[in-house]
Structures are given as C-alpha cells and as structure tokens.
N, C-alpha and C positions, 0 to 999 in steps of 0.2 A: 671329549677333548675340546677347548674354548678353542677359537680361533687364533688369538694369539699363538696359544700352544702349537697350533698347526703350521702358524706360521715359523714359527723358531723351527718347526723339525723339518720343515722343509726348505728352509736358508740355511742349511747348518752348515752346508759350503763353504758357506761365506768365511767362515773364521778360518779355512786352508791357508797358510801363507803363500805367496806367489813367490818362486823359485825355479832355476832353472831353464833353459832355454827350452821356447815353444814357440810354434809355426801360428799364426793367426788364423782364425777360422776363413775356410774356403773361401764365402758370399762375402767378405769383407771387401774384397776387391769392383764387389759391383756400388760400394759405394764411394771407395776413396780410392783415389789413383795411387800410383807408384811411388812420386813424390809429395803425397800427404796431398794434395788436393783433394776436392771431393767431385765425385763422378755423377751426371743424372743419375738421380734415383728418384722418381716423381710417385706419390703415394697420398695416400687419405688418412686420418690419423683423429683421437680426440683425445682432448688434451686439458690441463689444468695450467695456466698462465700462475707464474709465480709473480709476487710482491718484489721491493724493493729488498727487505728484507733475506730473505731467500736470494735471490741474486746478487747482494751484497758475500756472503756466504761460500756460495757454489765460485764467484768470482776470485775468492782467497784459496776457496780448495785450488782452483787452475792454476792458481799462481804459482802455491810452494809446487805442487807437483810438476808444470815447466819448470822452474827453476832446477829442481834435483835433478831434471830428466836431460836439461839443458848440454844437449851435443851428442844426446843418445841415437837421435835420430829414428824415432818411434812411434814417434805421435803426427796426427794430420794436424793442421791446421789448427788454430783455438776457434773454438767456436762461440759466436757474436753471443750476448748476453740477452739480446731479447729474444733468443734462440730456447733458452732454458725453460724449461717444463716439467711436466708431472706426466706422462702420456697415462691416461687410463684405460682407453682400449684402440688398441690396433684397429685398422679396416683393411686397405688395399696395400699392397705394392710391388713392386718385382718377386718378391718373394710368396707375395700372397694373391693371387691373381683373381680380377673381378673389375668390374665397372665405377672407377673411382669418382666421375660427376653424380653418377647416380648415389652411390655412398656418401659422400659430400652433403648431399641435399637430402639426405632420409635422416644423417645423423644432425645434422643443422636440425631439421624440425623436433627429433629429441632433446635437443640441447634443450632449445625452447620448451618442452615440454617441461623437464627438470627444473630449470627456474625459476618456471610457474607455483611448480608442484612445491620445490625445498627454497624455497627462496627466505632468507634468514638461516637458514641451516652451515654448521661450520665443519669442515672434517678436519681433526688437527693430525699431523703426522712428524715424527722425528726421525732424523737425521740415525742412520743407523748403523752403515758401516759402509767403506769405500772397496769395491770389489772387480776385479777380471770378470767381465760379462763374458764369456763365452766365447771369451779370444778375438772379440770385435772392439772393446772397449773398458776404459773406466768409469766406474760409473756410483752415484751417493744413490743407496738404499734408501731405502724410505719403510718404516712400521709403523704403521695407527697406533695410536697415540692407549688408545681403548678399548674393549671389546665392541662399544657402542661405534668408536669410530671405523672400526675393520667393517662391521655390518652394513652400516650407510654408502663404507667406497665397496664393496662387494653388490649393494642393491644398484648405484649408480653403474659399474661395470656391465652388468646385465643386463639393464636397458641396450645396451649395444647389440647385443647378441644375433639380436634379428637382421641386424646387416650383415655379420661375421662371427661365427659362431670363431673362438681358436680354438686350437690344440694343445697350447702349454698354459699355466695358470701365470695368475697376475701375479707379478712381482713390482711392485712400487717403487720406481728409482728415477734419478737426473742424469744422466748423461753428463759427466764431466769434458771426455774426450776421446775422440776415435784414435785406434791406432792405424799406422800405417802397416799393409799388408808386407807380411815376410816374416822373418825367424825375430824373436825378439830376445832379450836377456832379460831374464827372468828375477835374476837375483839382484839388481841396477833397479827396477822395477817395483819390485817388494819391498826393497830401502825407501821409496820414493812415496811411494802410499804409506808404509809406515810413516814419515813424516806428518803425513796429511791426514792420519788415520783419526775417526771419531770415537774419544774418549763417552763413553754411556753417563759417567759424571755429570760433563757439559756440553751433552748434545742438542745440538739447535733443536727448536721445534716450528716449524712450518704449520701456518693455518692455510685452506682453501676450501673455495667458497661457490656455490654452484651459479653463482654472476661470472666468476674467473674460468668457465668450464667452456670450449668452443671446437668447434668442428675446425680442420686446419688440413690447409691441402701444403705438401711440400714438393718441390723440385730437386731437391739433395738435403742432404742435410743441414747445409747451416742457411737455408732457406724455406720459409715459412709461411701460412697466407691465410691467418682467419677466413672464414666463411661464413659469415651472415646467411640465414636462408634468402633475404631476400635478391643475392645475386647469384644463387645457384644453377639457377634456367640459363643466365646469360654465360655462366662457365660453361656449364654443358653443349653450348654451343662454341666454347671457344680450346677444349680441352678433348681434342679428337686424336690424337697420336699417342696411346700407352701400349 
C-alpha cells in the first residue's frame, strides 16, 4: 500500500458529517476556560511556520466559519495569525509529561541539524478537508502533495522521536479554532464547515520549507515563542515551574 493510500484509509473519518449534539472532549477544559478564554497550558512543540499565503487562507477559512457560528456560542477566542502552523511533532505538555527546557534545546539543535542536512528542499502539502478534531477543535488537514512529499515529512517527523517517541500517528493539520468546553450543536456546526468546506477541485497548496521549521515553546495556545538554540540554556534557567 503507497503511503498516500494509507493515508486516505486512515482519515477516512474525516468525510463523517458533523451532526448532532456532543459533549467536547474531557482535557479541552485544561486549555480553554469556560468563557472561551484560553487557560495556561505551557508545552514544547515543533513546528512549520506558514507563509503569507497560507495565512491569508486559514484567515478566510476563520472567517466564514465565525461568521455562520456567529451567536452560537462555541468557539474560544480567534486565534492570532502568527499563531498558525503546521505542528510536525509534539514534545511536552500537560498532557504529555517530561522536561520541556531540556526538550526545547535537544529539538532546537535538530532543527539545526535538518537545515543543514535539507536545506533547499521543499515539502508541498494541500489543503484537504476541514474536520472535528476530537471534540477539541476545527481544524484544515493537511495531505502531501506526493508520495515523495509524505516520505520526506515522515523522515523529518522521526528525527524527533528521540525526545518523544508518541503514541498516535501524525496527522498533518492547522488549527483553525478551539471550542469552548460543553455540549455543542452539532448540526449549527456541520452547516458551518460545510460553508467553509475544501472543494479537492480548488484546494490551496501550501509549500514548506525546512528554514520555516523551529522548535517553539508555548504558554497557551494562542501564545507562541521560537527557540533559537542559542538561548535555550538561558530558558532553562528561566522556565522552572511545569
């Protein structure tokens, strides 16, 4: 089975319509308060920084979808635009427990290694389908573009490994918007992403680039913080309370 292949049989979810009222998943609440704020949640994270392009985009998807959702009362906050990403692998956080400076400064010097190693190299990915993450969130998929392009984000993925091995497989996506924790309408919901929904016709295509690829410490979610290695030593001394 090609990768692609694997990939389609293991998003097949994704084409479910959203309907019907449902409770938001449990650990939602430790990131977003009750009235849509967002809650600490301080974590380690690496990431693909998107272009102008791409956040021109994901900025239209928020839009219609507040608009249609407008007085549902469902969504947290909109989340800031230089916020928006590609995360490619997880490290630390509430939920995943472990030593976030020290993960910071190990995935930092992979960065670097990676942009030594692929530097010219392009992964391109499209826009694939807009989906209920797990009861936490809306969220734009993301599927390489290629066979060649699934292999190169799968080789860069693994270089992680050694700070954090996970447990569930990579799924490629942007975070459009968190919900707020509680019962939601389901079928209010479904209307609303179908509006916004990605036509395969004319689905954007996103390029990223392993210059755009960096280690990033957050304090909630719509708060963000490159990490250069070279002030990793001086977090570690400044980042003692997880």
């Amino acid at each position: 089975m090609s990768l692609l292949s694997e990939y389609e049989q293991r998003t097949s979810w994704k084409y479910e319509p959203i309907s019907g009222s449902f409770h938001t998943h449990e650990r939602l609440a430790k990131k977003v308060n009750p009235e849509g704020s967002y809650a600490p949640f301080a974590g380690s994270t690496v990431v693909f920084r998107t272009d102008i392009y791409c956040q021109q985009i994901i900025a239209l998807m928020q839009k219609v979808l507040f608009h249609n959702l407008n007085g549902s009362d469902m969504m947290a906050s909109v989340l800031p635009a230089y916020t928006v990403h590609m995360t490619l692998h997880d490290l630390f956080s509430p939920d995943i427990n472990g030593n976030i400076p020290e993960s910071l400064k190990r995935a930092s010097s992979i960065v670097q290694e990676i942009q030594r190693e692929y530097s010219g190299r392009k992964l391109t990915m499209k826009a694939d389908r807009i989906v209920n993450m797990v009861s936490k969130a809306l969220v734009l998929m993301l599927k390489p573009q290629t066979e060649e392009d699934y292999q190169f984000l799968l080789e860069l993925y693994h270089h992680f490994d050694s700070i954090q091995k996970l447990p569930y497989p990579l799924t490629p996506h942007i975070t459009l918007g968190y919900f707020k924790p509680g019962m939601l309408d389901g079928n209010l919901l479904g209307k609303a992403v179908d509006s916004a929904q990605i036509r395969p016709e004319n689905a954007p295509v996103f390029e990223f680039y392993p210059e755009s690829l960096t280690a990033q410490y957050f304090a909630d979610m719509q708060h963000y913080t490159d990490i250069p290695m070279k002030i990793c030593l001086a977090l570690s001394q400044q980042m003692v309370d997880f």
